[in-house]
N, C-alpha and C positions, 0 to 999 in steps of 0.2 A: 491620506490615511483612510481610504476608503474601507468599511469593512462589510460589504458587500459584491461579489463581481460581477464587474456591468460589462452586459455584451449584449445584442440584438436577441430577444426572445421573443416568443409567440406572446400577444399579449393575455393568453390566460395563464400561459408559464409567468407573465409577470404576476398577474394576481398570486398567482402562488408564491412567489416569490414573497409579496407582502406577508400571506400568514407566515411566512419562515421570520420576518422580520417581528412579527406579532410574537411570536413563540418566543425568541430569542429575545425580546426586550419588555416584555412585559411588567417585569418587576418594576422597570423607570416610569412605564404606562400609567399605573396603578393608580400613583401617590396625585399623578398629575391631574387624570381624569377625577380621581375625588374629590382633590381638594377644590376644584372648580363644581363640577358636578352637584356634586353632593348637597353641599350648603344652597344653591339654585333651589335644587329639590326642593329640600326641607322648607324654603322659605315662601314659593311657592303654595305648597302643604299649608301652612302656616296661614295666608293670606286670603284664601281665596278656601277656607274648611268650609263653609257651608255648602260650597260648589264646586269639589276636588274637581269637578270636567275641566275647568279654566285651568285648575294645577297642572294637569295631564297634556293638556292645547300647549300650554307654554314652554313646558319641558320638550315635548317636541320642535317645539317653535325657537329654541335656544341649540339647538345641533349645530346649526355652524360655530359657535363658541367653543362648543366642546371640541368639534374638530381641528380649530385652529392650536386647541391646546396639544392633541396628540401630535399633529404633525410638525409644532416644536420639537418636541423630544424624538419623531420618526429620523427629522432631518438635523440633530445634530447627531443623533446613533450614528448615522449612513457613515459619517467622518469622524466617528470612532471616539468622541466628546461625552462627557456625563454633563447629565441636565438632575439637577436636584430643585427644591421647593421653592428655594429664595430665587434661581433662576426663571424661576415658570412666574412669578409674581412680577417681578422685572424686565419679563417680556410682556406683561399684559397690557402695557399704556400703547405700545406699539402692534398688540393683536387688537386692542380695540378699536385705531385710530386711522391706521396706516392698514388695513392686510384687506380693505373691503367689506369688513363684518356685517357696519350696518345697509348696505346694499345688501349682501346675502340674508340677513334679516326682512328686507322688504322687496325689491322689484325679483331678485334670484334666490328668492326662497325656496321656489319650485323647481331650481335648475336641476333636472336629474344628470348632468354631467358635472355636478359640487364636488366629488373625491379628487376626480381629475384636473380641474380646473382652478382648484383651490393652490397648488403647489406655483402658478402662475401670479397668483392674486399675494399669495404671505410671502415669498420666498424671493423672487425677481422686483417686484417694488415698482411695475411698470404704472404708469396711468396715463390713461385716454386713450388718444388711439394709439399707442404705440402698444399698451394692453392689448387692446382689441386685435391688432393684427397678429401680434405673438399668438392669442389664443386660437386665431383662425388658423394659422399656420402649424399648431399644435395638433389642434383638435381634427384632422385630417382625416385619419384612418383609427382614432383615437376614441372619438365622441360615441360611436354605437357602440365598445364595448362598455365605457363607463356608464351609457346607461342601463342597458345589461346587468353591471355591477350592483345598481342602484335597486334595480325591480328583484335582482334575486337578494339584496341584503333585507329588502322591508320587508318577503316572503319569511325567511331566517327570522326574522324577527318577531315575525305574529308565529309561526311554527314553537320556538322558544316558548313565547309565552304561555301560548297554551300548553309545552310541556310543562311549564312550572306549575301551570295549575293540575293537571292530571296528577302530577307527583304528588303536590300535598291532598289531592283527594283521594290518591289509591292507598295513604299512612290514614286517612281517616275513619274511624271507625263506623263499623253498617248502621248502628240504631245514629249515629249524630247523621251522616247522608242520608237516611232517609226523613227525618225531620227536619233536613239543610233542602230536602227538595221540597215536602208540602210546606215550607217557609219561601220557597219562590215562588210554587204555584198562586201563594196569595198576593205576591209582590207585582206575579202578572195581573192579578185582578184588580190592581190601579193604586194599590200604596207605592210608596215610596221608600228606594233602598238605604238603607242605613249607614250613617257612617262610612264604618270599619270593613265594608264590603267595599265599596269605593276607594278607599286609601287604598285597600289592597290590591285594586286593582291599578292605581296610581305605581305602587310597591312595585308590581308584578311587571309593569311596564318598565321600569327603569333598570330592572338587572334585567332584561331583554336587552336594551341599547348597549347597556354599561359591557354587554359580552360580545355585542357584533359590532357598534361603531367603531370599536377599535381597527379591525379588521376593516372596515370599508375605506379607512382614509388609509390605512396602510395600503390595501390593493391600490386605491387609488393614486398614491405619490409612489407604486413601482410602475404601474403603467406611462406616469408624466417622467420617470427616469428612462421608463425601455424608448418613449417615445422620441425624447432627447439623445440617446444613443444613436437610433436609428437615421434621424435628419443630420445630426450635429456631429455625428462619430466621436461622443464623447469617451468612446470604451477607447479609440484611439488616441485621443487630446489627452487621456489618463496615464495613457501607458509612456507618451513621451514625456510626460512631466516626473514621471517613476525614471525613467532613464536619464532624464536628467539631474535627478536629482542622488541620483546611481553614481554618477561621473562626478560630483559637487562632493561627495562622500570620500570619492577617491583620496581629494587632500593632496599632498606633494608626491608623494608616490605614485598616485594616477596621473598624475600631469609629465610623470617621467616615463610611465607607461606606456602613455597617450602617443607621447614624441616619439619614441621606440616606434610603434604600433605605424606611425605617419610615416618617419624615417624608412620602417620596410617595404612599405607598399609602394614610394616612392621610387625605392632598387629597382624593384618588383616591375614597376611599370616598364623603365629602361631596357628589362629583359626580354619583354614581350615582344612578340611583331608587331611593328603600326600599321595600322591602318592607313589608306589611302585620304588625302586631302581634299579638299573641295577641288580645287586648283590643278591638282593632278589629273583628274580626269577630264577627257577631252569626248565633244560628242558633237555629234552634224547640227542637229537644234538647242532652239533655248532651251531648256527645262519648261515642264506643261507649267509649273506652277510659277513662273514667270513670264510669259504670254500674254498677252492683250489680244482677245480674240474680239474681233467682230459679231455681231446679234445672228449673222447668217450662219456662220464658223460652228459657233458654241450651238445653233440649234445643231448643227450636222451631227456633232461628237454625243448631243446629248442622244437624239434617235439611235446612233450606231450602238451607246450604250443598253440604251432601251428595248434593240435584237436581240441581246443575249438573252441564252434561256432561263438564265437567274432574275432578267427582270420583267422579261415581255412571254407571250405568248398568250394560249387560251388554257382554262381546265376544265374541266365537268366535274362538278361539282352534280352530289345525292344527298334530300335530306326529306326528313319525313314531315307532313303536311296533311290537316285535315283533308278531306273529300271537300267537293263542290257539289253539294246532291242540288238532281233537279227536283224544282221547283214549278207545280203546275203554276198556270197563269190563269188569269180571270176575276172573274167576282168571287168574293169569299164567301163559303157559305155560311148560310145563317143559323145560330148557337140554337142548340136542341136541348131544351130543359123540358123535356116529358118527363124527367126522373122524380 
């Protein structure tokens, strides 16, 4: 019940693909990302007021949770499943325990291939090295675009931010911005920022994330779907399990169909001309590919092959190359700093 169509794409068409899936499932995104999210924030905020920087570090520092949350709800969408609240709670013992989390928290915090690599880690359930080589085998032709993905979403994301601040500064009136700037000019001269400058900017960073990580772990699980296509011909394995289950459908009726369908093709054949036998043909030698040649034999045949102009011969080959400039020789003269 796939409701997505998977066939072999360029993997930027897959990314795109992801925001189609972003666009189109968003509302399920929402409740999920928040109710994880969200309270994180807040509590964060909470802990750590005197020093919103620690707030700021951690919520960053918590993205592979939030991401294992979206790509819940990414990969039960794909198979056409609703994921509500009480489900996302009830996946959470096994997002925390089983899916790699806290590895991704510590040694692959920095993995800039985490969108792509994660659908390996939550989804397939491998460990050790059987992980490890799934991944290497994945990550092929795979890994440079997702880190790609990676440096252009944290790009998006400072971009964002700073529109949000522009937005609320171009609503702001002239006489408050220009006492909002000689109020920083003194901040530069060695006070210290206040508060509700800092939450805000705590604020400002999190609807950054909350608009682009959705999108990064989506590109990311349609690139580890295009990649899965591509090695595994899953677009293929899809479509015979559709047709079989086409024929399953049928009931009694297709199965009298079926026989009909067998029954004629079977006339059918009797009608035909046949074909010659093995047995019917008669020829001076064995067959090449039943021969036992001798090491002197098999060189002959392989050289004779090796004259055709398909495999042997010379070509001339032209291709462009620096110059070889000459080069006097001798003692090097000696540096002239009159200047």
């Amino acid at each position: 019940d796939l409701s997505v169509t998977v066939r072999p794409r360029n993997p930027w068409e897959a990314m795109d693909l992801g925001l189609r899936m972003l666009q189109r499932w968003w509302r399920d995104l929402l409740p999920a990302w928040l109710i994880i999210s969200l309270p994180l924030f807040i509590l964060f905020n909470i802990i750590f007021r005197d020093n919103p920087g620690w707030a700021l570090i951690l919520t960053w520092w918590c993205k592979p949770l939030y991401d294992r949350v979206l790509l819940l709800v990414y990969s039960r969408r794909v198979f056409g499943q609703q994921v509500n609240i009480q489900e996302v709670f009830a996946a959470l013992p096994d997002l925390l325990w089983r899916s790699g989390l806290w590895l991704h928290l510590t040694i692959y915090r920095l993995d800039f291939t985490r969108s792509f690599r994660l659908p390996i880690w939550q989804l397939e359930g491998l460990r050790g090295k059987s992980r490890s080589k799934r991944v290497y085998a994945l990550s092929g032709r795979a890994g440079g675009y997702a880190t790609w993905l990676t440096l252009i979403c944290l790009h998006l994301e400072a971009f964002l931010q700073l529109a949000l601040v522009g937005l609320l500064w171009m609503f702001t009136p002239e006489v408050i911005v220009q006492s909002v700037w000689e109020y920083f000019w003194n901040l530069m001269a060695g006070e210290s920022f206040p508060y509700w400058f800092l939450l805000s900017v705590n604020i400002d960073y999190y609807l950054g994330v909350a608009i682009i990580e959705p999108f990064f772990v989506a590109a990311g699980f349609a690139l580890y779907l295009n990649r899965r296509t591509l090695l595994e011909g899953w677009d293929i394995e899809i479509a015979f399990r559709r047709l079989a289950n086409r024929i399953k459908s049928f009931g009694r009726n297709g199965g009298r169909v079926a026989a009909s369908l067998l029954l004629t093709g079977i006339l059918s054949a009797y009608c035909l001309p046949q074909p010659l036998q093995a047995e019917d043909i008669t020829t001076d030698k064995e067959p090449l590919s039943a021969q036992r040649l001798a090491a002197g034999e098999s060189g002959e045949i392989i050289r004779q092959v090796l004259q055709d102009k398909d495999f042997g011969g010379e070509r001339m080959t032209e291709e462009w190359a620096l110059k070889e400039f000459e080069r006097a020789t001798g003692d090097k003269p000696e540096l002239d700093l009159g200047w």
